[in-house]
Phi, psi and omega in degrees: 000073193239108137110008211253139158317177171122157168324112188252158180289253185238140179286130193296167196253130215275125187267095153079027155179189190257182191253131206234158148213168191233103148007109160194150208284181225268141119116021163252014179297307197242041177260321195292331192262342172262049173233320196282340177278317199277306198276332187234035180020062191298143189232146164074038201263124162196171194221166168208170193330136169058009205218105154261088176294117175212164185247153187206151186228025176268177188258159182298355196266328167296327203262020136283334179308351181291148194241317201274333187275150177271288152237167182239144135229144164321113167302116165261290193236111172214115171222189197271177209293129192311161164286119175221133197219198212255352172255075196065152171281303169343279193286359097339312168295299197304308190303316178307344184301298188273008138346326197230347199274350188279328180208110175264315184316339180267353146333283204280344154295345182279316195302313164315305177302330190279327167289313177310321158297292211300292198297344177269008177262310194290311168318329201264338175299330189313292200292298182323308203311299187299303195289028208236343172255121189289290181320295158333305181284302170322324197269337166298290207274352154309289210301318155318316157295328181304310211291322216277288210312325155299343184270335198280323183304291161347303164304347178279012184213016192254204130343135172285004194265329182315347224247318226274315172258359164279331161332301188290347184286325184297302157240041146308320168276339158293340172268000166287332172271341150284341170275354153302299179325310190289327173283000197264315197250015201235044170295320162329294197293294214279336164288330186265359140293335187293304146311318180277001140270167195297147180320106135318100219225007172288119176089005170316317198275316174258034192269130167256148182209150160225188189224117188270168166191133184255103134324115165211205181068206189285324189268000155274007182261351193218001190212119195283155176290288219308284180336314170305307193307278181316339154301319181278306153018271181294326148299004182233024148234350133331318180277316185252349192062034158300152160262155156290107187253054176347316201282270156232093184288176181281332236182102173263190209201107159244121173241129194236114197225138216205181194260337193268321184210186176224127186227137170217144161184201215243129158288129153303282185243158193284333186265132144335097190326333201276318172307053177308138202259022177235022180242102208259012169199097187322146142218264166321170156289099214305335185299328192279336179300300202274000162307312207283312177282348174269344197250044174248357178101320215312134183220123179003133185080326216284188165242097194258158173218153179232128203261322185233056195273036145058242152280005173066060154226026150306306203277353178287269223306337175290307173303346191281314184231357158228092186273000180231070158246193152245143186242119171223149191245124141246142197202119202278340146288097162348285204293319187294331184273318168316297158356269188304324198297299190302336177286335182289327167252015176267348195238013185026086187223351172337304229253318158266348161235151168239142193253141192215138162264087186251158147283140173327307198279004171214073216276126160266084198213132177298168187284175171024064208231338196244137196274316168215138178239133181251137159195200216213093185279130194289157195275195111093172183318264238309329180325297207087008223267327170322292180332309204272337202267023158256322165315320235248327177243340163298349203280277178339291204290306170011288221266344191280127179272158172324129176094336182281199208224127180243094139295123188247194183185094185233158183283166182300334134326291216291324195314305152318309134006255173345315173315304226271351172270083194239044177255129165108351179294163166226172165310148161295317196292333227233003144299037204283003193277323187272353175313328188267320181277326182297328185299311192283002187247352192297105173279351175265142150269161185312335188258333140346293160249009160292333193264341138350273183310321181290304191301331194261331165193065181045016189211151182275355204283320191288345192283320166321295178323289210302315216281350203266324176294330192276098149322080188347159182200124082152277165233026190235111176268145192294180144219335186209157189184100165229159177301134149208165184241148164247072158092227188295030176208147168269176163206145145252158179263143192206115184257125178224144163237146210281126178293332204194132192285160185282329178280150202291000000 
């Protein structure tokens, strides 16, 4: 099952790291999965609604890097969905019992990992900490010249068999100092020995835990998460002889049981991947923000613009991770531009974005001067914004030179707008000149975007549909378009590229 939805099974057996899954909001499944292969270069990838599952052999400081996930947790359990009938409560509690009691070694093989990801976390802070002091490092390496130059004065007056074992003492302390170097740059390899051994069950006994839990479906309808909680509770401290802390435990227990599956793990960190700590005044999400800046292309040099960057924080999330670009925000709103400035020196970014009070719709900008533009066109009544948004993307084509990329984020009005803009249009079927480029610009494999479509509405036909609707419209051709959701509203991402200038 690598990447396909469904009811899921018995968990695959972990090829070479342990087994993870991540949060993510419905219809960022396959921004999420193709990020866990390129940053932690992930295996064994596969999703089911809001859920991405992979094996990885990183460390905690890559799998912070995740930008598309809502949370990470360590995988314990993902099996198909409790039974819930017409029958007793009693015999409903035993099957949640055994959650933990059918297969305990895979408790204590996820705790074992989870202790091993902290202490190779806590080594590698260790290891910074010391090269990260210059006077230190120096005074090491003063000692070490002293020693070779006493030992070398020294060989000139002892035995030639004497000269002979301080040679090997010498370099015996040079292969101790390449082998600290070797331990420093080799954490992968040492967690993933850490895997392959046998369950460790020592010191176990004194772990405090509490248990979260989420419901929904037939089996939130009969049974409160407190109630679950308390159940799994108690087995597992029967079983392992955890204590319970609500307040601040060692060790959380996250279960989530639903009509499609039963998943239980451990949050990695305690703060949410989505809670960028270099982002001081929310606006977008950050997750969808930086989904809008990955599928834009962005490349070394290039010149981005968010023509309506709001608190800018499209262009924080773009800058985070393509750092040598040049970047500028526009924006016809004081507070909002006030706004952005503080997250730009809250996240010392200063420097890499420039901000402007402009209107969208008059860019002081040459024409085809810009390589890619991302945004986030505003939402709700008060904008007014229907009306404009064909001045607004003709603005957009103007100033995007031939070859760039326009990412949008538009709600299902504009998104219809946009539909409805088809003057200077031809048929999709009469594009066969652009049939080659849109294919070599397809950013998904194929199971991708089958876990998309399955995820936004149970078919890959729907997703299509949207993308069959959106009509060229002057030199801006669609090439990709999904659903997604921000909470109690939908949007689509919707990518366009300009074929061909625009000027007479």
């Amino acid at each position: 099952m690598s990447g396909a939805p469904g009811a899921p099974g018995p968990e695959p057996p972990s090829a070479g790291g342990a087994r993870f899954f991540c949060t993510a909001g419905r219809g960022l499944e396959p921004f999420l999965m193709r990020e866990v292969r390129a940053r932690l270069a992930a295996t064994q990838v596969e999703y089911i609604s809001g859920k991405v599952f992979f094996t990885t052999c990183s460390n905690l400081n890559i799998l912070k890097k995740l930008k598309s996930a809502e949370r990470l947790f360590l995988l314990i359990k993902k099996q198909s969905p409790l039974t819930v009938s017409s029958v007793s409560k009693g015999r409903i509690f035993n099957e949640m019992k055994r959650l933990v009691n059918d297969d305990p070694g895979s408790w204590l093989k996820a705790i074992s990992i989870w202790k091993s990801l902290l202490e190779l976390d806590t080594k590698r802070e260790e290891l910074s900490q010391g090269d990260s002091n210059p006077l230190k490092r120096k005074v090491e390496e003063n000692e070490i010249i002293m020693a070779k130059k006493f030992k070398t004065e020294q060989m000139q007056y002892i035995p030639k068999n004497r000269e002979c074992q301080l040679k090997e003492q010498v370099e015996e302390k040079t292969l101790e100092q390449k082998d600290f170097v070797n331990k420093r740059d080799n954490f992968q390899e040492e967690f993933q020995n850490d895997v392959e051994k046998a369950v460790d069950t020592h010191n176990q006994n004194n772990l405090t835990f509490r248990v979260s839990c989420r419901c929904s479906g037939t089996i939130g309808k009969a049974f409160t998460a407190q109630e679950v909680g308390r159940i799994i509770g108690i087995v597992l401290m029967k079983q392992f002889g955890w204590k319970a802390d609500l307040r601040n435990p060692n060790l959380e227990i996250f279960i989530h049981l639903n009509d499609i599956y039963s998943i239980v793990g451990i949050p990695v960190f305690r703060v949410p991947l989505a809670s960028r700590a270099y982002i001081k005044t929310a606006g977008l999400r950050s997750t969808v923000a930086w989904a809008l800046a990955s599928l834009a292309e962005i490349k070394a040099g290039a010149f981005v613009l968010d023509p309506m960057c709001g608190f800018g924080t499209i262009l924080l999330e773009a800058a985070e991770d393509w750092p040598d670009v040049y970047y500028v925000g526009a924006d016809v709103s004081d507070s909002q531009l006030l706004g952005a400035c503080d997250n730009l020196k809250a996240a010392g970014l200063k420097d890499k974005i420039e901000l402007l009070k402009v209107s969208v719709t008059e860019l002081p900008l040459p024409s085809e001067s810009v390589d890619n533009i991302i945004s986030d066109i505003p939402f709700g009544k008060k904008f007014k914004l229907e009306k404009d948004i064909k001045n607004i993307l003709q603005e957009m084509e103007r100033v995007l030179h031939v070859g760039g990329t326009i990412v949008l984020l538009l709600s299902e009005d504009h998104y219809l707008r946009v539909r409805d803009c088809e003057e200077n249009s031809v048929p999709l079927d009469s594009r066969s000149s652009h049939t080659d480029e849109l294919e070599m610009n397809k950013c998904w494999s194929p199971e991708e975007k089958r876990g998309l479509a399955e995820t936004v509405s149970s078919s890959q036909a729907s997703n299509q549909k949207c993308l069959d609707k959106m009509l060229p419209f002057g030199t801006l051709v669609p090439v990709e378009c999904y659903k997604v959701s921000l909470g109690k509203t939908g949007a689509f991402i919707c990518k366009y590229k300009k074929s061909h200038s625009s000027r007479v």
